[in-house]
C-alpha positions as CSV (number, residue, x, y, z in Angstrom):
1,X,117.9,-38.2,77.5
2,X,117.7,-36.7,81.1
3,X,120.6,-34.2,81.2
4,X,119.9,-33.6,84.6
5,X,120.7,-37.0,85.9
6,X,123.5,-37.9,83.8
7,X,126.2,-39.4,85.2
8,X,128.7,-36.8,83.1
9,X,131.6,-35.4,84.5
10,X,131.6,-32.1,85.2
11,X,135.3,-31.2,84.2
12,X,137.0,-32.5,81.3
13,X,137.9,-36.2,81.1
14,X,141.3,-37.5,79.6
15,X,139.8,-40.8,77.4
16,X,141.5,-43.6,75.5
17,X,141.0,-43.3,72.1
18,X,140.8,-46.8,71.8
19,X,137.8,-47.2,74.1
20,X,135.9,-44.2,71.6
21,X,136.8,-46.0,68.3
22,X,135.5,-49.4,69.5
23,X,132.3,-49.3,68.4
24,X,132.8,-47.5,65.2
25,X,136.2,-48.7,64.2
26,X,137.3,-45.5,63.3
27,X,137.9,-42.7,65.8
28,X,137.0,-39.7,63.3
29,X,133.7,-41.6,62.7
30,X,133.2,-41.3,66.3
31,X,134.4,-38.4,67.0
32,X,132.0,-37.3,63.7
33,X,128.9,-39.0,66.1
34,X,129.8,-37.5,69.2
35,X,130.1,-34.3,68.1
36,X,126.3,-34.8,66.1
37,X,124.9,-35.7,69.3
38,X,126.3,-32.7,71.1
39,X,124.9,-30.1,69.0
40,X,121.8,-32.1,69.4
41,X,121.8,-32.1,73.6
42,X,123.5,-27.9,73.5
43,X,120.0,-26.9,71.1
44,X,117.9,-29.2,73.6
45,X,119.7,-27.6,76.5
46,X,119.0,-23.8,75.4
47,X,115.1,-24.7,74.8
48,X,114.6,-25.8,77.6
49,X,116.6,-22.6,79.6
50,X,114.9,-20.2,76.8
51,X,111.8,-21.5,77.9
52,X,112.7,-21.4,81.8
53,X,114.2,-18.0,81.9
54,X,110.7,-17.0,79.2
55,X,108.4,-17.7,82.3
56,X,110.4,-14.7,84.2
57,X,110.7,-11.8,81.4
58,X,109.3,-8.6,81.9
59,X,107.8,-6.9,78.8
60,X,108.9,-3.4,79.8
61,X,109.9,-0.8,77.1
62,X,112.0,1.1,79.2
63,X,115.9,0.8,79.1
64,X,116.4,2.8,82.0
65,X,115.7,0.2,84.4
66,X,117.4,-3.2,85.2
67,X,115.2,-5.3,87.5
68,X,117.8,-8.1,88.6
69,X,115.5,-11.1,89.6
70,X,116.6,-14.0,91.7
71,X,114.6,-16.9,90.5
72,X,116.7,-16.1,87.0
73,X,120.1,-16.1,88.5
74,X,119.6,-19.6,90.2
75,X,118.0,-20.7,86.8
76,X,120.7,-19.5,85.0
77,X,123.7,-20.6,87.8
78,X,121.7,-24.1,87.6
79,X,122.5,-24.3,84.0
80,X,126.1,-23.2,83.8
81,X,127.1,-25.9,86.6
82,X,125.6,-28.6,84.3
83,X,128.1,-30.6,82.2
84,X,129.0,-29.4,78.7
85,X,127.2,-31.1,76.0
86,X,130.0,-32.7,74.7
87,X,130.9,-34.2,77.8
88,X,127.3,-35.5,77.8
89,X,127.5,-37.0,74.6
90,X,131.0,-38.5,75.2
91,X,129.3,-40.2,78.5
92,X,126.4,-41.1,76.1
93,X,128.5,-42.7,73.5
94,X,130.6,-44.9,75.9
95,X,127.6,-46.1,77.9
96,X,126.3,-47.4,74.0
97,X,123.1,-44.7,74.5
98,X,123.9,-43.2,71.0
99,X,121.6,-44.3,68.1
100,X,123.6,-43.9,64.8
101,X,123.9,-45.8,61.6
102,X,126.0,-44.9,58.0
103,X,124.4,-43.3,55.2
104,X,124.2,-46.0,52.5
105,X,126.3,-45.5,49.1
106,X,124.2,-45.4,46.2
């Protein structure tokens, strides 16, 4: 999934709960999915800055200075206006772009 293009709103989205538990017939089991999926997009999100803001570090041992570099700030400013993972996965879910299945009883 291309976080970068998603179609997410930014801000926070009042949904009918009927629309989420559609697919799943129960809205904790898709809440359950959702919320799987989020975790999944936040750890793929923070790779991908980690690595990002890596190509910028500066392996100096000294604490005394700060060096404030620009390329990191827009990096970083880039990422915070991006929509929250869960909002992401919400969009995800709705638009049927969510892979799941139930664990089988034995």
């Amino acid at each position: 999934m291309d976080y970068k293009k998603s179609k997410a709103p930014v801000d926070t989205v009042t949904r009918n709960i009927m629309d989420l538990c559609q697919d799943t017939g129960n809205i904790y089991e898709s809440v359950a999915i959702i919320s799987k999926r989020a975790n999944q997009i936040a750890i793929e999100i923070k790779q991908d800055l980690s690595k990002k803001l890596q190509e910028f570090a500066s392996y100096n041992d000294s604490l005394d200075e700060v060096y404030e570099n620009r390329e990191q700030i827009e990096i970083s400013r880039y990422y915070e206006k991006l929509p929250k993972p869960t909002l992401l996965a919400t969009q995800e879910f709705i638009e049927g772009n969510v892979y799941w299945r139930l664990a089988k009883d034995n």
